[in-house]
N, C-alpha and C positions, 0 to 999 in steps of 0.2 A: 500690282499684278500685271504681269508680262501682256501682251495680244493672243500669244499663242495660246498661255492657258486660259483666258477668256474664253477663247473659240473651240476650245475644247468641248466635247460634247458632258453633259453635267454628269458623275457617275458618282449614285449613292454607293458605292464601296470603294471611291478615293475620293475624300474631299478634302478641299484645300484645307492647308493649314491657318490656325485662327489663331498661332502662340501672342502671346501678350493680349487679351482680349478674355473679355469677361461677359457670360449670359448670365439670366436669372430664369429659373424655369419653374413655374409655378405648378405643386402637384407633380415632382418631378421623380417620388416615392415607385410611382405602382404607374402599369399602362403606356399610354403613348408618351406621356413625360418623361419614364423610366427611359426609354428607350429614345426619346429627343436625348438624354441628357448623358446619356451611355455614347451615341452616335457624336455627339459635340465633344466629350470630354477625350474623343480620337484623335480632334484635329487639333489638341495642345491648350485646348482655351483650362482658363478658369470655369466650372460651370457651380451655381450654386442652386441645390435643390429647395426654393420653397415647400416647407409641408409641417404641418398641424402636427403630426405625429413623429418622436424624437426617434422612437424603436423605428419604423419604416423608414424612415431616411437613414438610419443607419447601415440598414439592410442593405439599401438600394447602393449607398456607397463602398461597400462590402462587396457586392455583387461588382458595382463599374470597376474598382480598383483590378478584381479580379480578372477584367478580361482586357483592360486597358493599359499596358504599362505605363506608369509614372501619373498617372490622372490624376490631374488635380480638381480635387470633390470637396463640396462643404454644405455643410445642410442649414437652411435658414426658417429662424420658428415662424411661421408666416398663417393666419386663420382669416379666412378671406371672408369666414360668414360674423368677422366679431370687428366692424367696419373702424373703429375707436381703437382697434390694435395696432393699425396698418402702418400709420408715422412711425411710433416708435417699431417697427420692426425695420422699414427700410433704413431707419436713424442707425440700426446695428449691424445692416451691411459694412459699414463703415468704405465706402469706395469715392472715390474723386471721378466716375464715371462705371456706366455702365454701357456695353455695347448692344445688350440686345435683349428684352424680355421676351417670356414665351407664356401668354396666356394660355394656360396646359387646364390649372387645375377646374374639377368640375363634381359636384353632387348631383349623381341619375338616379330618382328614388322612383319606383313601380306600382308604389301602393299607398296605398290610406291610410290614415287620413292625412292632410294639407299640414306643413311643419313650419315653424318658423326662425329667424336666426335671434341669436341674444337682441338684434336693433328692433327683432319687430316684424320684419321681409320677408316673404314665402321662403325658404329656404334654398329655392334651385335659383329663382332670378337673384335674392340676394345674394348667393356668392358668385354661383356663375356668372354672371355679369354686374350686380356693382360692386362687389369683392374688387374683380380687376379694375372698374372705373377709378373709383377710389385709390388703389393704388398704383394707376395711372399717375394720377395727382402726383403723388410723395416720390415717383420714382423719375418726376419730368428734367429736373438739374440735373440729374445723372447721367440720362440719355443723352440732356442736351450737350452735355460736355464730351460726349465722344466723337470722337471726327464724323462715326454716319451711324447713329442709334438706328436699331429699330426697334419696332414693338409689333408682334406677331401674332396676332390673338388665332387661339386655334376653334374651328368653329366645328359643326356635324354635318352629315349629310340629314340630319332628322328634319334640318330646318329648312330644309329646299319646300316642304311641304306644308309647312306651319306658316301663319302671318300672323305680327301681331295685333293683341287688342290693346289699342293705347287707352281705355277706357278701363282696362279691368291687367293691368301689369304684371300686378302681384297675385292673380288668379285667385282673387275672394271669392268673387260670384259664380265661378266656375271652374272647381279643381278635378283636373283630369290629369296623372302625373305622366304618362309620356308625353302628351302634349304639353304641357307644361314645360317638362324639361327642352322639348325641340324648340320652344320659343324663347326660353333661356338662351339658347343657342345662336337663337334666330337675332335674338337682342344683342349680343356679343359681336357678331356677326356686320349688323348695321352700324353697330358701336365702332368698328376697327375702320370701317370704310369711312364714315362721317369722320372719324379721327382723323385720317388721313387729307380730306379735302381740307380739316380747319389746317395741321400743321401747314400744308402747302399755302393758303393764303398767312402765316403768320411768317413766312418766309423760313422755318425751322429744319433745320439737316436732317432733322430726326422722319424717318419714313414708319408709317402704318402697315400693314398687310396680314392677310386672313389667309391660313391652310387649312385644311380638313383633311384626315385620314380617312377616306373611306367607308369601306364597310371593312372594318378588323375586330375581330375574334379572338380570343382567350387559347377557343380552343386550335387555331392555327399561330400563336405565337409561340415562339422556343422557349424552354423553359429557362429560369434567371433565378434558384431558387435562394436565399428561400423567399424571396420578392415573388416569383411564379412559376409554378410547376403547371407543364401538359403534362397527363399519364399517355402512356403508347395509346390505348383506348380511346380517349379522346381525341388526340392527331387524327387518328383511324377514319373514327366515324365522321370528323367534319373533312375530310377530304376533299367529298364533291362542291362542296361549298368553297371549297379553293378555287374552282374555276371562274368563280366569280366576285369574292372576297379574302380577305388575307390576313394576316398575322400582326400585331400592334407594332412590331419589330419594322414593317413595310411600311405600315401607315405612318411612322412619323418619319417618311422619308420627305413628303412634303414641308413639313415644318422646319425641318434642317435644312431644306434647300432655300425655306424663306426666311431663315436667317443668316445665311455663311453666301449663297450666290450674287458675287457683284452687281449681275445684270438685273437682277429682280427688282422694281420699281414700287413704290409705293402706290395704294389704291389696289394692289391686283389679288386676284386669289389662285391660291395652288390646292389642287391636289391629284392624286393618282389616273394616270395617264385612260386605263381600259375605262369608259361606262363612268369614269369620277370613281370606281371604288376598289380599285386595285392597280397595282403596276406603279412605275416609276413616275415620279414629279412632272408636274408639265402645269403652265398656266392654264384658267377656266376663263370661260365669259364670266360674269357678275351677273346674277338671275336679277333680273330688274327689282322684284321686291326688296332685296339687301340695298339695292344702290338708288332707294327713292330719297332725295336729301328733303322732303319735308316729313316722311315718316322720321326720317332718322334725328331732323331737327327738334322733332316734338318728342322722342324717347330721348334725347338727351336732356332737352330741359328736365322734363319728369325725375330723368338720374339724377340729374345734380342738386332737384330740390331734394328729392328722399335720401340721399347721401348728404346733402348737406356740403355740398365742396363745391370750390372757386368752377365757375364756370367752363373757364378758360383750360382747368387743369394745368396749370401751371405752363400752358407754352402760349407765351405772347410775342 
């Protein structure tokens, strides 16, 4: 890449071309995935959509064909809450590398009672964060064989306010499911950063980093249907709330920028420039609780015993 487009100032409605290059975006059906993987499949990449469901991934690539000419789209069966699926599905990526994952997908449940996944695992921490642990693991050769992987795990603004309980993980003792879910987040979160210091000491090409969308809304994103319809009515009334929040379409603008921009370093976190929950990309400080490495030491042990996988994750 030339000096001059380097210095260019970053602008989510040109981004560089990514032709030859391939992402994995997890959850990439509905939401800020849909629209990471919409935005990515602009700048020529391969992108392929992890997701559970064959009918919405169809949808979704239905919808990107539509507004992307020549996009190259493919949908991969991928169930992050059924931990024993994970190998054999990145087994049928079938790829000699991968350039870039995007921990997108996520289960936010509001209500009661506490649910669990086929392993056993609360259901939000088991997928949203060791769903991607795990398939950290299986997808480590892949990355490592691209000239500069990354792995981009997308975190929330829920968790700025959550910490966790390294005593009570899996939220036995204590199910409260919005908190629950921010700590999921908040796990994910500590998870991308601790990633990132082990690749650097394993000497590995491969970089870490955490985006957050925001505060984005349903009812301020475009409609993409039949993936997601706004009625006029709805736009309407969440208007005022635009001045301070935004559309999914906006929020994965940081996620795209922390996977396609050269300058982005590993360890950092991105997301929207106004207040952290709207506007254009721009890097954050690291709230000191994500970036404690013996909190983060001791939830990874934890992950790796309850998952059950190489410690190391496959990057030595």
């Amino acid at each position: 890449m030339s000096s001059a487009s380097q210095s260019r100032p970053w602008d989510v409605h040109r981004l560089p071309s990514a032709e030859g290059m391939t992402f994995l975006v997890t959850g990439g059906n509905a939401g800020i995935g849909y629209f990471a993987a919409e935005q990515l499949a602009a700048t020529g990449a391969v992108v392929v959509l992890g997701s559970r469901d064959a009918a919405k991934a169809s949808a979704a690539i239905t919808s990107i064909r539509s507004r992307v000419c020549g996009a190259h789209v493919q949908h991969l069966q991928l169930d992050l809450a059924d931990l024993s699926s994970l190998k054999t599905a990145v087994d049928r990526l079938d790829l000699d590398q991968l350039d870039a994952v995007v921990h997108n997908a996520g289960v936010a449940l509001d209500d009661l009672p506490r649910r669990e996944t086929k392993d056993g695992h609360e259901l939000m921490f088991g997928t949203n964060h060791l769903g991607h642990f795990v398939l950290t693991q299986w997808l480590a050769p892949l990355l490592s064989a691209a000239p500069a992987g990354r792995i981009v795990t997308v975190g929330s603004f829920a968790a700025r306010s959550e910490r966790l309980d390294l005593g009570d993980l899996q939220s036995t003792q204590d199910y409260r499911p919005k908190r629950t879910y921010g700590r999921s987040k908040l796990a994910q979160m500590c998870f991308g950063f601790e990633l990132d210091r082990r690749l650097r000491a394993a000497g590995s090409t491969v970089l870490s980093v955490v985006a957050h969308p925001g505060g984005a809304l349903d009812s301020l994103t475009p409609s993409r249907p039949p993936v997601h319809v706004t009625s006029p009515g709805e736009r309407l009334r969440a208007l005022p709330t635009g001045l301070l929040v935004q559309g999914k379409d906006a929020g994965a603008w940081p996620v795209v920028r922390a996977v396609l921009d050269p300058e982005v370093q590993g360890g950092q976190l991105w997301g929207p420039r106004i207040f952290g929950l709207r506007g254009t990309p721009r890097r954050e400080p690291v709230p000191s609780h994500m970036a404690d490495p013996a909190v983060a030491a001791r939830l990874w042990a934890a992950s790796a015993e309850l998952a059950g996988t190489d410690p190391h994750l496959g990057f030595r």
